[in-house]
Backbone as CSV, one residue per row, in Angstrom:
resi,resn,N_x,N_y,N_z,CA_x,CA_y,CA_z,C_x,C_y,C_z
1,UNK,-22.176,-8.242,-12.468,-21.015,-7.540,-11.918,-19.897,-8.551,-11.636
2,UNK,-18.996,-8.664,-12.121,-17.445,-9.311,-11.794,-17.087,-9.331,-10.443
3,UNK,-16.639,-10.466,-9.861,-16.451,-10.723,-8.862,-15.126,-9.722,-7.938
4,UNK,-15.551,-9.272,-7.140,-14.230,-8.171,-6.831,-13.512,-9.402,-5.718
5,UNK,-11.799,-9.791,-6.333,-11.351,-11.124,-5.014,-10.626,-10.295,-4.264
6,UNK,-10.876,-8.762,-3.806,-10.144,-8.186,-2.807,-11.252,-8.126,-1.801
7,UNK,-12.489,-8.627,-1.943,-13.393,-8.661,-0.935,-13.581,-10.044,-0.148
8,UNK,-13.446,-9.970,1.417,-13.137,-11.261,1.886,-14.380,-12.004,2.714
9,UNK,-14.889,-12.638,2.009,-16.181,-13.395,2.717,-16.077,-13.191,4.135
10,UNK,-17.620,-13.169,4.716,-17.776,-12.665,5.598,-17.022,-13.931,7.199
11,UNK,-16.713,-13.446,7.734,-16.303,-14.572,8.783,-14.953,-14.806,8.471
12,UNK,-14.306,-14.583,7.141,-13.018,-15.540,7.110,-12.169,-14.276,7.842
13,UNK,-10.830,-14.852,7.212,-9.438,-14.389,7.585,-9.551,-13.053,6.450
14,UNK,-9.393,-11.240,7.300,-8.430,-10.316,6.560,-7.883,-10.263,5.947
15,UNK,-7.194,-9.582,5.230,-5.999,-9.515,4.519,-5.123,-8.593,5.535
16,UNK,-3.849,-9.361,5.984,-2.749,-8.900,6.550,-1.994,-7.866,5.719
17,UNK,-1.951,-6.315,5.369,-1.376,-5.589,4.519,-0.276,-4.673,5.307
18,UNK,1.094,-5.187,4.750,2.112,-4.888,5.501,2.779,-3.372,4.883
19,UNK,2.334,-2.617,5.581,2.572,-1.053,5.396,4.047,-0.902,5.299
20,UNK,4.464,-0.329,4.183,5.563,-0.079,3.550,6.724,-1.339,3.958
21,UNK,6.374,-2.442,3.944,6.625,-3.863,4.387,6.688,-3.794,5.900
22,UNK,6.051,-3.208,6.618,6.354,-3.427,8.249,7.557,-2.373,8.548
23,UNK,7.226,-0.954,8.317,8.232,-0.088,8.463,8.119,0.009,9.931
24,UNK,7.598,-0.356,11.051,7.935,-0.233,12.357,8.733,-1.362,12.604
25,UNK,9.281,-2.018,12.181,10.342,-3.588,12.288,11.195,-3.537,11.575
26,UNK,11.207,-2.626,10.416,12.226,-3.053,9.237,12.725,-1.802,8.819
27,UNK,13.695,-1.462,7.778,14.031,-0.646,7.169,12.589,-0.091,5.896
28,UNK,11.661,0.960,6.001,11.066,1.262,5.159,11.031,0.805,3.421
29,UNK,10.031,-0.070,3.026,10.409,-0.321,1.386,11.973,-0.761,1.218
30,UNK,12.016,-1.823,1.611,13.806,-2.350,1.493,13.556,-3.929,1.411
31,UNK,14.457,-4.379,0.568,14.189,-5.729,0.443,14.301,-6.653,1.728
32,UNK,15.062,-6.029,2.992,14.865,-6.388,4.075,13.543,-6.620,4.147
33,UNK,12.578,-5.732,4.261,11.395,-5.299,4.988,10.426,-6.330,3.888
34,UNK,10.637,-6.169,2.837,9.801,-7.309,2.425,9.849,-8.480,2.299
35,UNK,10.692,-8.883,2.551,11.843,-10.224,2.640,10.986,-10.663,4.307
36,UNK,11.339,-10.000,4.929,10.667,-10.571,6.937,9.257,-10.129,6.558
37,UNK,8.374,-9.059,5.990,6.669,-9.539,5.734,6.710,-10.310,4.935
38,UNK,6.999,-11.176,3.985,6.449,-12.350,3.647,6.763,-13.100,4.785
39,UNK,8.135,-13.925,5.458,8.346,-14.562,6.487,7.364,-14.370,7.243
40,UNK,6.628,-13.187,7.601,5.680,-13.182,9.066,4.172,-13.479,8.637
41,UNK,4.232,-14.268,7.381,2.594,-14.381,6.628,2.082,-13.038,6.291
42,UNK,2.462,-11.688,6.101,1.839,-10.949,4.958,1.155,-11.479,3.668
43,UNK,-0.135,-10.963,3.527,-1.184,-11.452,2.649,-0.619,-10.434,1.578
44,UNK,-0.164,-9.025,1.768,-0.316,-8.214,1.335,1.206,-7.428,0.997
45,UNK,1.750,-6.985,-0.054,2.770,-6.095,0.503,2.218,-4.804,0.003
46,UNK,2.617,-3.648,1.005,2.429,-2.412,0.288,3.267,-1.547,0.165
47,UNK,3.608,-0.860,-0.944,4.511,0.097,-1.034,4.883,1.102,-1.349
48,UNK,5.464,2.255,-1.613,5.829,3.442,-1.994,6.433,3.467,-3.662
49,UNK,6.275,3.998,-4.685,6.792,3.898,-5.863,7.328,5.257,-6.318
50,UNK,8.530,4.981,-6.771,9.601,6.419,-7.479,9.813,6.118,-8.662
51,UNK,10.220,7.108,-9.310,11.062,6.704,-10.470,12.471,7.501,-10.625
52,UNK,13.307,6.597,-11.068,14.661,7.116,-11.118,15.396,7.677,-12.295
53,UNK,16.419,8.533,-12.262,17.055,8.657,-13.410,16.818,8.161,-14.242
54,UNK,17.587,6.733,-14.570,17.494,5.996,-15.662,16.159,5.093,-15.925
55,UNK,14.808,6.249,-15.291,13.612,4.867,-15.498,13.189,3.828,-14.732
56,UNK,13.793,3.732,-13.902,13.570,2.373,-12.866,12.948,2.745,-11.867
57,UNK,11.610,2.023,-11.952,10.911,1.998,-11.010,11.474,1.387,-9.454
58,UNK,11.253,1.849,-8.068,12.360,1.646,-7.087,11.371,1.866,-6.141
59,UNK,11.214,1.111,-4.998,10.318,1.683,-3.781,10.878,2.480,-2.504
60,UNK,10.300,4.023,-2.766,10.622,4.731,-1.691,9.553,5.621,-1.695
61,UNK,9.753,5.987,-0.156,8.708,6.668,0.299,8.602,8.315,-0.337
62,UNK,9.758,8.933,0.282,9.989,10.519,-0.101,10.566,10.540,-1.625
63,UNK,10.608,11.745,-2.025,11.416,12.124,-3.248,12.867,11.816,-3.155
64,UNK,13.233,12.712,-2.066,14.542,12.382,-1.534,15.091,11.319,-0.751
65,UNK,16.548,10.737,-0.793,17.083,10.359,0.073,17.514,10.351,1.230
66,UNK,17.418,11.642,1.559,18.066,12.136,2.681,18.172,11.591,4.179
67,UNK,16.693,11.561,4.241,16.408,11.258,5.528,16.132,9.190,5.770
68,UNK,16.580,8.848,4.792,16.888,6.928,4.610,17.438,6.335,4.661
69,UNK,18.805,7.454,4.102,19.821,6.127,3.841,21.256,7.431,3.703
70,UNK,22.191,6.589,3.451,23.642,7.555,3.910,23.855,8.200,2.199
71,UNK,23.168,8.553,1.807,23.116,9.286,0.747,22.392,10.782,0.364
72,UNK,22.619,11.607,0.087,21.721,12.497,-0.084,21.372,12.862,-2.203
73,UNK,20.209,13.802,-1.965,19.604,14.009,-2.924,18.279,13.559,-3.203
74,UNK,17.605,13.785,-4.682,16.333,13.226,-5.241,16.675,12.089,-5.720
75,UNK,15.512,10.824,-5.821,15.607,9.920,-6.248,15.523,10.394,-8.179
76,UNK,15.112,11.344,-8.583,14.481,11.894,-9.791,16.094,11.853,-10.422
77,UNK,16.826,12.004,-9.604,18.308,12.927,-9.616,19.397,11.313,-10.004
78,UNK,18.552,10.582,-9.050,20.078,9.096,-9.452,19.461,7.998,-9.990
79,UNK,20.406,7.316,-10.332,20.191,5.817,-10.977,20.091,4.816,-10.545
80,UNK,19.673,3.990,-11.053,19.767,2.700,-9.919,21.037,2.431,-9.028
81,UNK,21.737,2.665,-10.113,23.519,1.664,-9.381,23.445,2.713,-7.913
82,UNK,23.511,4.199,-8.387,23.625,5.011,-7.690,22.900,4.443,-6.080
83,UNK,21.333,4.419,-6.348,20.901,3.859,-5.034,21.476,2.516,-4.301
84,UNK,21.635,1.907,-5.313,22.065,-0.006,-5.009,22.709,0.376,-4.423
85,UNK,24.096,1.445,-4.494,24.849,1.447,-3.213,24.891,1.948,-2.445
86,UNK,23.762,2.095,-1.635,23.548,2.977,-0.368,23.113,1.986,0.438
87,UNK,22.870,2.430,1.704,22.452,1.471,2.775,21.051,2.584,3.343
88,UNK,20.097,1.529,2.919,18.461,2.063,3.220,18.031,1.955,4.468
89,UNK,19.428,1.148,5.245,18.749,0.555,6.574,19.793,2.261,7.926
90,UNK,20.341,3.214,7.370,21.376,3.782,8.032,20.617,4.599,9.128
91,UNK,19.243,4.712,8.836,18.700,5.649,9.748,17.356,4.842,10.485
92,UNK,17.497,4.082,10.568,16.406,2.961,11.276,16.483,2.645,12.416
93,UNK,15.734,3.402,13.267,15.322,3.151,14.822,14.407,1.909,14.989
94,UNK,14.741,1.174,15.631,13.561,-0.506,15.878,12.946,0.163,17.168
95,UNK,12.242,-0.513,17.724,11.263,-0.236,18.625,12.466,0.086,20.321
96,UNK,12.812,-0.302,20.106,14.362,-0.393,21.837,15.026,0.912,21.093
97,UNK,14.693,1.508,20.536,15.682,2.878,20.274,17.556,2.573,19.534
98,UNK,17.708,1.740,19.155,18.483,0.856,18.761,18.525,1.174,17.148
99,UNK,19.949,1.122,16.443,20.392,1.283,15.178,20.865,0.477,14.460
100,UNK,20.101,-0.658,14.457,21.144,-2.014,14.253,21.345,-2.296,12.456
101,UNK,20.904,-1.522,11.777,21.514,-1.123,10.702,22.138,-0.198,10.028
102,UNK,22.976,0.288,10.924,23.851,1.853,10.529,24.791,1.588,10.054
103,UNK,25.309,0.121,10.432,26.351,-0.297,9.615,26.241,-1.225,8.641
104,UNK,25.259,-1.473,8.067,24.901,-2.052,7.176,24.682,-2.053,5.523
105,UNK,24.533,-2.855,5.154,24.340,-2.393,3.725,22.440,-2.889,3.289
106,UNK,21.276,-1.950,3.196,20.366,-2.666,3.653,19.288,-1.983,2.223
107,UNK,19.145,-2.784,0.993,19.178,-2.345,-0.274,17.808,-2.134,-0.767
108,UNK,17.774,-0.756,-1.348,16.565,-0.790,-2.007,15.748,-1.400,-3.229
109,UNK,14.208,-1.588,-3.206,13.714,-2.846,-3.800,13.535,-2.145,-5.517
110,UNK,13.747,-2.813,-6.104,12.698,-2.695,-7.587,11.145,-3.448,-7.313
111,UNK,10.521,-2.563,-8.396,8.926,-3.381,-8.670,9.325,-4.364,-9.528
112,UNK,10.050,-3.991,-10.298,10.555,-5.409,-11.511,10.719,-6.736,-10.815
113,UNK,12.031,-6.123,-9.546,12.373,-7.254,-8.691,11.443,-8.002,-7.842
114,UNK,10.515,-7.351,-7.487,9.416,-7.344,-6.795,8.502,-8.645,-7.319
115,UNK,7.860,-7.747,-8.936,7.569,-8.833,-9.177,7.877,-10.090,-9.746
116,UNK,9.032,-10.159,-9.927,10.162,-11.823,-10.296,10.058,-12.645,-9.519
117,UNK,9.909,-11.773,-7.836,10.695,-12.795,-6.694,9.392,-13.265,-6.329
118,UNK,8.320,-12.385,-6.028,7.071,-13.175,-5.238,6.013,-12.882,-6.841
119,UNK,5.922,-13.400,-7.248,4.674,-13.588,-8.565,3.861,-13.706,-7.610
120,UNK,3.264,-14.380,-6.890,2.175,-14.793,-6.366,1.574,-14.196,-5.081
121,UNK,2.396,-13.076,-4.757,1.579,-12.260,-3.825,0.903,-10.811,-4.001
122,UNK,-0.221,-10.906,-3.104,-0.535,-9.678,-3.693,0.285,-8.349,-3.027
123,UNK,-0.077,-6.982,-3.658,0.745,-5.719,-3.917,-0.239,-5.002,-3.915
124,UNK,-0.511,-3.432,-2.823,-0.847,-2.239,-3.030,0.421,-1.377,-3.718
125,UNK,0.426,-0.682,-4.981,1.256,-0.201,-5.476,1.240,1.514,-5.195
126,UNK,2.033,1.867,-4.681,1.389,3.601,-4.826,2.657,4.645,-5.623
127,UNK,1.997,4.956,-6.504,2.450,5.886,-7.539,2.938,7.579,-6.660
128,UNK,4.246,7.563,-6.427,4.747,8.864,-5.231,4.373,10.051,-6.290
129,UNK,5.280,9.825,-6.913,5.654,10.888,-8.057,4.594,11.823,-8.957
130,UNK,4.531,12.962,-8.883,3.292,13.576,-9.471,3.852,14.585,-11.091
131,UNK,2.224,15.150,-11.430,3.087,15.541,-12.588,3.249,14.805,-13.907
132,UNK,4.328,15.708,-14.630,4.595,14.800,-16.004,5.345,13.984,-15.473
133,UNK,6.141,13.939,-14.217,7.338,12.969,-13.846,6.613,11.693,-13.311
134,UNK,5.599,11.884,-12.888,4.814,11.095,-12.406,3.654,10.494,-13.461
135,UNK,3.323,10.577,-14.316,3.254,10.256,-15.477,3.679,9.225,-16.163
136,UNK,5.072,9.697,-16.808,5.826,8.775,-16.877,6.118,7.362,-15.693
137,UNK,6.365,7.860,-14.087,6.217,6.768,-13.472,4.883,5.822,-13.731
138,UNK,3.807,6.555,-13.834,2.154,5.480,-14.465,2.796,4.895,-15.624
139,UNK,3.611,5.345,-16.484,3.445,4.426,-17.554,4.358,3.275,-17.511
140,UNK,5.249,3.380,-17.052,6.718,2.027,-16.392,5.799,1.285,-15.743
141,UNK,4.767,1.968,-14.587,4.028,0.679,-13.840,3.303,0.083,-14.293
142,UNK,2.429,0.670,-15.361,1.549,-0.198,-16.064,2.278,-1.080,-17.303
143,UNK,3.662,-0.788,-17.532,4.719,-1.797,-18.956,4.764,-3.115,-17.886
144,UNK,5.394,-2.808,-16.301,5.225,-3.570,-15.475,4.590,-5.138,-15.174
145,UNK,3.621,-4.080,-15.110,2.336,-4.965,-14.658,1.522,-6.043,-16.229
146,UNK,2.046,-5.249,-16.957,1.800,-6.120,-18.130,2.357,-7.237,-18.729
147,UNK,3.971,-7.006,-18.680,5.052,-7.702,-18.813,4.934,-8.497,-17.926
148,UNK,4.845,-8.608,-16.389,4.922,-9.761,-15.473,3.392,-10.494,-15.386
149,UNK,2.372,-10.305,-16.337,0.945,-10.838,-15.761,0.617,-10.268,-14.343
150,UNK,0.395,-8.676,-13.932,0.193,-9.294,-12.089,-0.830,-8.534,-12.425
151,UNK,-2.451,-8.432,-13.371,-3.080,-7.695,-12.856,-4.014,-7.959,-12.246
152,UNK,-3.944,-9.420,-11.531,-4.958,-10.034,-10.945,-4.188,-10.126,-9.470
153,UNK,-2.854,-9.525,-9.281,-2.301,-9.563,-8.044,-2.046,-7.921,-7.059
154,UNK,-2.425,-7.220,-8.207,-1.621,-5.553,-7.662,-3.023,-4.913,-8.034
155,UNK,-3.235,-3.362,-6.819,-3.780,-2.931,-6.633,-2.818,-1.277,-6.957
156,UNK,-3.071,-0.826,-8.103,-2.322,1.033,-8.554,-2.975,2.306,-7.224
157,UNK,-2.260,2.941,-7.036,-2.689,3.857,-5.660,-1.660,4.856,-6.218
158,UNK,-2.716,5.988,-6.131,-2.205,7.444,-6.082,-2.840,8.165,-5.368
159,UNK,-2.315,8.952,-4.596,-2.986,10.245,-3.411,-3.303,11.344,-4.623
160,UNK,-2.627,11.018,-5.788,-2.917,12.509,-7.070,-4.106,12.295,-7.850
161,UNK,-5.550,12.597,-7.845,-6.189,12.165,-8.536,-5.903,12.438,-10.104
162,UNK,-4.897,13.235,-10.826,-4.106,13.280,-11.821,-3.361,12.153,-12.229
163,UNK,-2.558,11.884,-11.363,-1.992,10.159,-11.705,-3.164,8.901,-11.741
164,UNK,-3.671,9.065,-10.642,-4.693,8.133,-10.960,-5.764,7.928,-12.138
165,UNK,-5.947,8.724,-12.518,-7.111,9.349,-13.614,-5.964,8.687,-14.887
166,UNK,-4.760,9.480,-14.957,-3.971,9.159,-16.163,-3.520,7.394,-16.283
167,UNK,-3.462,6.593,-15.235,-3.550,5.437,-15.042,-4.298,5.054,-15.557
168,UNK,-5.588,5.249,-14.968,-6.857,4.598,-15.683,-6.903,4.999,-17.100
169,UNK,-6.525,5.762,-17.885,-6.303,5.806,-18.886,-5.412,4.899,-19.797
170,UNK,-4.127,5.048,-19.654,-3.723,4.380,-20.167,-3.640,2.800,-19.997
171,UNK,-4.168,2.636,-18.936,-4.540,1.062,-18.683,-5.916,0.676,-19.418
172,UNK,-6.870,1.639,-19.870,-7.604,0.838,-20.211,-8.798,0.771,-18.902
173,UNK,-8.268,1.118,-18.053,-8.827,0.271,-16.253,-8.989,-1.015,-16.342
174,UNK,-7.970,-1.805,-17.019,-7.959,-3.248,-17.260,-6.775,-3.917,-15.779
175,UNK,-6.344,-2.709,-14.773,-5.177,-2.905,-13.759,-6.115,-2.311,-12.719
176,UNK,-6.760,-2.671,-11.719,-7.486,-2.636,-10.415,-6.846,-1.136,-9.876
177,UNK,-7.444,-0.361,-9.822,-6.686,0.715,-8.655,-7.628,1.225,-7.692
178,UNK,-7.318,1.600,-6.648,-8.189,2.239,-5.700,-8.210,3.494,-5.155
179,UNK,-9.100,4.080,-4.295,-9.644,5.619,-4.279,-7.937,6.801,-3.905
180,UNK,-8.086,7.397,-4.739,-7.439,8.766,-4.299,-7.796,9.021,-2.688
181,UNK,-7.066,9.389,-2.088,-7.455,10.215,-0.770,-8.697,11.359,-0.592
182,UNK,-8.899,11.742,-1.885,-10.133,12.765,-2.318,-11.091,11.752,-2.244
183,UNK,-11.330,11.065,-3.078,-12.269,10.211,-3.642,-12.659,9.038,-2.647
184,UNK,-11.583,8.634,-1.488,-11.955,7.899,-0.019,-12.768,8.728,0.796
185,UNK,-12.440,9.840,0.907,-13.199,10.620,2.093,-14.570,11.306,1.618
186,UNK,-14.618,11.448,0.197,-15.860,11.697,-0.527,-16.796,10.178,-0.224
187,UNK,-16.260,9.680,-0.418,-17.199,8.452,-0.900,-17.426,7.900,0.994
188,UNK,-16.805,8.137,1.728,-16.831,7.804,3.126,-18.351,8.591,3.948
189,UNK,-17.744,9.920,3.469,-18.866,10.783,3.952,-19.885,10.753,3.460
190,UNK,-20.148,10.542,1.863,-21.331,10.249,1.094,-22.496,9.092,1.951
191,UNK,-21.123,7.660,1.899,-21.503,6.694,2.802,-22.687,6.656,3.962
192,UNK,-21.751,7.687,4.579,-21.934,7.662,6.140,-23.495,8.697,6.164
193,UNK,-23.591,9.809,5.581,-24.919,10.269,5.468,-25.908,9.363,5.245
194,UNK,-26.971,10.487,5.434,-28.484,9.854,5.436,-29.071,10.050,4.030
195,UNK,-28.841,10.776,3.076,-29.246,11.727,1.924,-29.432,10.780,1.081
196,UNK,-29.357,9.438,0.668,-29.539,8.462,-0.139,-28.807,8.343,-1.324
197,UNK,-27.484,9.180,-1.218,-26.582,9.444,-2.068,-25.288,8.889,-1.812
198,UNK,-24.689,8.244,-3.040,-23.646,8.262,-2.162,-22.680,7.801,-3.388
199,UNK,-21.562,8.639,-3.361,-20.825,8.925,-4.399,-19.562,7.733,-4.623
200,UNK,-19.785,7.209,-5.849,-18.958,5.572,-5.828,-17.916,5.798,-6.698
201,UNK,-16.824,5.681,-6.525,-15.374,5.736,-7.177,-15.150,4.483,-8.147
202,UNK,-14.079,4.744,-9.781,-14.260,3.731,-10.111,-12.824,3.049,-9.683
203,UNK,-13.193,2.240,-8.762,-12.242,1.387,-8.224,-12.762,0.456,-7.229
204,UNK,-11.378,-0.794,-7.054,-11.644,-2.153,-6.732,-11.823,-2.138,-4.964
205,UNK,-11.149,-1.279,-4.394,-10.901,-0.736,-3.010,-10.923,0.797,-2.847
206,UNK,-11.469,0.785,-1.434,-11.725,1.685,-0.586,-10.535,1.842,0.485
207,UNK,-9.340,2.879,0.474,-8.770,2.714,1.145,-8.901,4.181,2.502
208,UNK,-9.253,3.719,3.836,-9.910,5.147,4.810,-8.857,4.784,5.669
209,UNK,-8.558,5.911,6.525,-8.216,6.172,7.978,-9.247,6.166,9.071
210,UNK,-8.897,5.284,10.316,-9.779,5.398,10.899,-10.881,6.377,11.064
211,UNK,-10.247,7.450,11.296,-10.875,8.839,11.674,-10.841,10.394,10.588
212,UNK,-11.496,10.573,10.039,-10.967,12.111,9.624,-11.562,12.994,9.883
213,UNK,-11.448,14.414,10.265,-11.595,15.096,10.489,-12.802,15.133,11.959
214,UNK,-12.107,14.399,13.031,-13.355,14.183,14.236,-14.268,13.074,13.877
215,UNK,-14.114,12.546,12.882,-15.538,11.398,12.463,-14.418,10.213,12.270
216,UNK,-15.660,9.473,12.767,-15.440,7.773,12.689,-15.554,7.263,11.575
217,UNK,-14.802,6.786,10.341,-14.965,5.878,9.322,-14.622,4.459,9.578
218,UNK,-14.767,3.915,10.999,-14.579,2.674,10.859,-16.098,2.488,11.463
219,UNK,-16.990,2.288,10.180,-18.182,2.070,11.321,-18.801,1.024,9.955
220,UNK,-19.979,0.040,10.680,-20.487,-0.837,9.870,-20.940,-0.269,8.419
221,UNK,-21.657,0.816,8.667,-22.445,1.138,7.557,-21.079,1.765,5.659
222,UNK,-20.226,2.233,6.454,-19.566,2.670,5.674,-18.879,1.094,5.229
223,UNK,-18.339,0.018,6.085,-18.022,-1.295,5.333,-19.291,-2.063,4.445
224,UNK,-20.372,-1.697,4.883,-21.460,-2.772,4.293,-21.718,-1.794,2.925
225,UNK,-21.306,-0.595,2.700,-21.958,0.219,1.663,-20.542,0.155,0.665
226,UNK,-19.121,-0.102,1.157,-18.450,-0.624,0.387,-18.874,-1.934,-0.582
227,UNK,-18.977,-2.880,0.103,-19.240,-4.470,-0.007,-20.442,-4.087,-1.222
228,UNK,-21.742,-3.373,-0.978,-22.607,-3.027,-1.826,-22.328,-2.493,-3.070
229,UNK,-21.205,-1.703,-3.009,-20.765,-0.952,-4.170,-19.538,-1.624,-5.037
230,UNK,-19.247,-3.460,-4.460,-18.604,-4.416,-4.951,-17.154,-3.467,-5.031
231,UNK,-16.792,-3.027,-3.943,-15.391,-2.428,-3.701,-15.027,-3.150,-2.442
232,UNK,-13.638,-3.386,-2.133,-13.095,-3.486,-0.610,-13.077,-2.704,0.423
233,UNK,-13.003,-2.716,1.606,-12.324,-1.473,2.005,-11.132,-2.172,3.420
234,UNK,-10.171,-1.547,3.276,-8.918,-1.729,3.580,-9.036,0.118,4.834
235,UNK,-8.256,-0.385,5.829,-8.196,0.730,7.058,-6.669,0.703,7.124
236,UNK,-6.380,2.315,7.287,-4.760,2.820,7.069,-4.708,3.212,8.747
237,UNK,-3.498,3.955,9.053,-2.434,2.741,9.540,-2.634,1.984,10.611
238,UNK,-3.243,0.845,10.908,-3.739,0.080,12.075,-2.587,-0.367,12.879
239,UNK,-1.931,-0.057,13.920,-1.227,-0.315,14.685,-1.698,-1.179,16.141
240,UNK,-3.298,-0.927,16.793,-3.381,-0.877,17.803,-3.920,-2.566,17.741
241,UNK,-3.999,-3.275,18.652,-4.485,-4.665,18.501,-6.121,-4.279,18.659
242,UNK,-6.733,-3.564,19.221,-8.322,-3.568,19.859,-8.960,-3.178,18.531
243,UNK,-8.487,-2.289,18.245,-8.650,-1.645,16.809,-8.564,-2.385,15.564
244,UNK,-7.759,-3.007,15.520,-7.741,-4.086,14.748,-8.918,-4.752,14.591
245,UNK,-9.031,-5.439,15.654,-9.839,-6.462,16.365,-11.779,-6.037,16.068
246,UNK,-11.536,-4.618,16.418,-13.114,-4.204,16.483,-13.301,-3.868,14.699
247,UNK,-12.336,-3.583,13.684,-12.754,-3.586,12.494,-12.802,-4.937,11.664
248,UNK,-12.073,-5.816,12.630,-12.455,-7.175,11.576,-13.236,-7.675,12.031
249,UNK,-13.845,-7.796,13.283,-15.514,-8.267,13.600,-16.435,-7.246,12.628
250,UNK,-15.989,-5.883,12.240,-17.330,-5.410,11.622,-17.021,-5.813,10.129
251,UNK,-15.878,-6.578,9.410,-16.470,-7.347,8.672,-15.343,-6.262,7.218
252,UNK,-14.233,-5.146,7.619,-13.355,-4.911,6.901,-12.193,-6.064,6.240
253,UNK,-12.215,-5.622,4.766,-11.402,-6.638,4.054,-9.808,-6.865,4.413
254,UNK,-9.388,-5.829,4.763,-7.887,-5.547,4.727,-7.730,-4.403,6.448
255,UNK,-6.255,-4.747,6.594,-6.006,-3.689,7.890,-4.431,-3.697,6.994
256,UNK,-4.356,-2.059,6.979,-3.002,-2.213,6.776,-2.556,-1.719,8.019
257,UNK,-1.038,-2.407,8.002,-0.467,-2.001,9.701,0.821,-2.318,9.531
258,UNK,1.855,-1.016,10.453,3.223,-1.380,9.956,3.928,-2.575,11.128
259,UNK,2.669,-3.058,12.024,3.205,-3.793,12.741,2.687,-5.581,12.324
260,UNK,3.059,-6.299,11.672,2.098,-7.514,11.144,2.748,-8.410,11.905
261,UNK,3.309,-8.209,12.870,3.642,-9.383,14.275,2.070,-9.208,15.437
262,UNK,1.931,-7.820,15.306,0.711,-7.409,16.231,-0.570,-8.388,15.792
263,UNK,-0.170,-8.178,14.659,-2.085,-8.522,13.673,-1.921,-10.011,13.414
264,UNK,-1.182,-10.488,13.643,-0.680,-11.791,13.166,-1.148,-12.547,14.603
265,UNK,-0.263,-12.017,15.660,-0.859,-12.701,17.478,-1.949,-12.377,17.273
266,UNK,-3.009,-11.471,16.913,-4.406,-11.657,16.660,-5.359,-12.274,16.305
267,UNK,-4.787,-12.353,15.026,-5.622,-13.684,14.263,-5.396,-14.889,14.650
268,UNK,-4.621,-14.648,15.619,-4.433,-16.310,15.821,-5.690,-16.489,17.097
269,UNK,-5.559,-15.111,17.916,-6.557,-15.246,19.041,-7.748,-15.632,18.512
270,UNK,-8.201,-15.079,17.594,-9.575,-14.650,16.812,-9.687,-16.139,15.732
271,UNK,-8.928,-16.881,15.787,-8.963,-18.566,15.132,-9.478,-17.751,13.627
272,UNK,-8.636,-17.391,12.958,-8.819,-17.058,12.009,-7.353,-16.652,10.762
C-alpha cells in the first residue's frame, strides 16, 4: 500500500488547515486571507472553488456575490476582470464588530494564482459548483493541477458525490481527493459500530464534523480505523482551543479551523 503523506506520525505536529484561509480574521477566500495564513504558519490552505464566465477558476464560497463583496450577481454570470474589480473585503466583520475593509479594495484569489505563488504548500480544494457547470469546473481543476505539478500538494473535495465521482474519473484518481459529506458520515458510522463492517471510501482523507446527528465522531476508534484504512482524517470547523487540544492527543491528522492564531498558541503549549 503507498504511503498516504497526509497522515501524520503519531506524536508529531497536525496539520494547521486554515478554513477558507482563516475566514474569522480575514476576508473569506481573498488573497488577503491567504496571504496572513501562510504568515501565521498554515500547513494547509483550504478553499472554496467557482467557475466563472470566461472559465476561470476563482475562490468563493457561494454562487453569488452578493453577500461578499460590493457587487451583485452569480459568479457563473461574470468574468474575471468583472470580479478583480470588486472589493471581497466590503462586508467583513473582524471579531470587535468592526469593518475595516469597507473601504477597501480586497481581491479575489485564482487557483492558477494560487498555485504560481505558493507551489509548495499544501491545498484542500473544494469543487462549489454542481452539475454540468460543475463538471466543467472538475475539468479546469484537474488541467490545473496537471499543468502546475501539485498532485502531491492538493487534496479535490466535493460535498456532490457527482462531482467527485466525475473527478475521479477523469483524473484517472491519479489527484488525491477526499470523502463526499455522504461518504464521511457513512464511513464514520460504519467506523464507529460494532458489526465488523465498515465501509471505506476511495480516498486519501477523511474529512468529519465533530458531531453529527447527536454522536461523537471525534473519538479514538473512528481516528485509528482511519489510519487502518491508510486515509487521514482531518475535523471541520475547529474553533475551540480544548477541542482542538483533545483531538490532537487522540492522534487526528489535520484540524481545520477558521481561527489558526487559536491553534497556533496551542501548539506551541503542546511543544509541538
Amino acid at each position: 500500500m503507498p504511503q498516504n503523506i497526509w497522515i501524520i506520525a503519531p506524536g508529531t505536529r497536525p496539520l494547521m488547515i486554515a478554513h477558507g484561509s482563516a475566514k474569522l480574521l480575514f476576508p473569506e477566500n481573498t488573497w488577503m486571507a491567504f496571504d496572513s495564513s501562510v504568515a501565521m504558519g498554515a500547513d494547509v490552505l483550504e478553499m472554496d472553488l467557482r467557475l466563472t464566465k470566461d472559465s476561470v477558476i476563482v475562490t468563493h464560497h457561494d454562487a453569488e456575490i452578493d453577500n461578499t463583496s460590493n457587487g451583485t450577481g452569480k459568479i457563473a454570470d461574470l468574468s474575471l476582470s468583472d470580479l478583480q474589480s470588486l472589493n471581497f473585503g466590503y462586508y467583513f466583520t473582524d471579531l470587535s464588530g468592526k469593518k475595516p475593509y469597507e473601504n477597501q479594495h480586497v481581491e479575489i484569489a485564482t487557483l492558477e494564482g494560487l498555485f504560481k505563488k505558493y507551489p509548495q504548500m499544501k491545498m484542500i480544494i473544494e469543487i462549489k459548483d454542481e452539475g454540468e457547470w460543475g463538471k466543467t469546473a472538475a475539468e479546469k481543476v484537474f488541467e490545473l493541477v496537471t499543468k502546475y505539478q501539485m498532485q502531491n500538494q492538493v487534496i479535490v473535495a466535493s460535498f456532490h458525490d457527482e462531482i467527485l465521482r466525475y473527478f475521479l474519473d477523469i483524473s484517472q484518481s491519479k489527484v488525491p481527493v477526499s470523502t463526499s459529506e455522504r461518504e464521511a458520515t457513512k464511513f464514520a458510522l460504519t467506523a464507529k459500530s460494532f458489526t465488523g463492517f465498515t465501509f471505506v471510501p476511495e480516498a486519501v482523507a477523511v474529512q468529519l464534523p465533530l458531531k453529527s446527528s447527536g454522536l461523537n465522531l471525534g473519538t479514538r476508534r473512528i481516528i485509528a480505523s482511519c489510519h487502518h484504512h491508510n486515509m487521514a482524517i482531518h475535523y471541520w470547523t475547529i474553533n475551540d482551543k480544548e477541542e482542538m487540544r483533545d483531538l490532537i492527543e487522540k492522534g487526528a491528522d489535520g484540524i481545520i479551523t477558521d481561527r489558526p492564531d487559536i491553534m497556533a498558541e496551542l501548539l506551541k503549549e503542546m511543544n509541538l
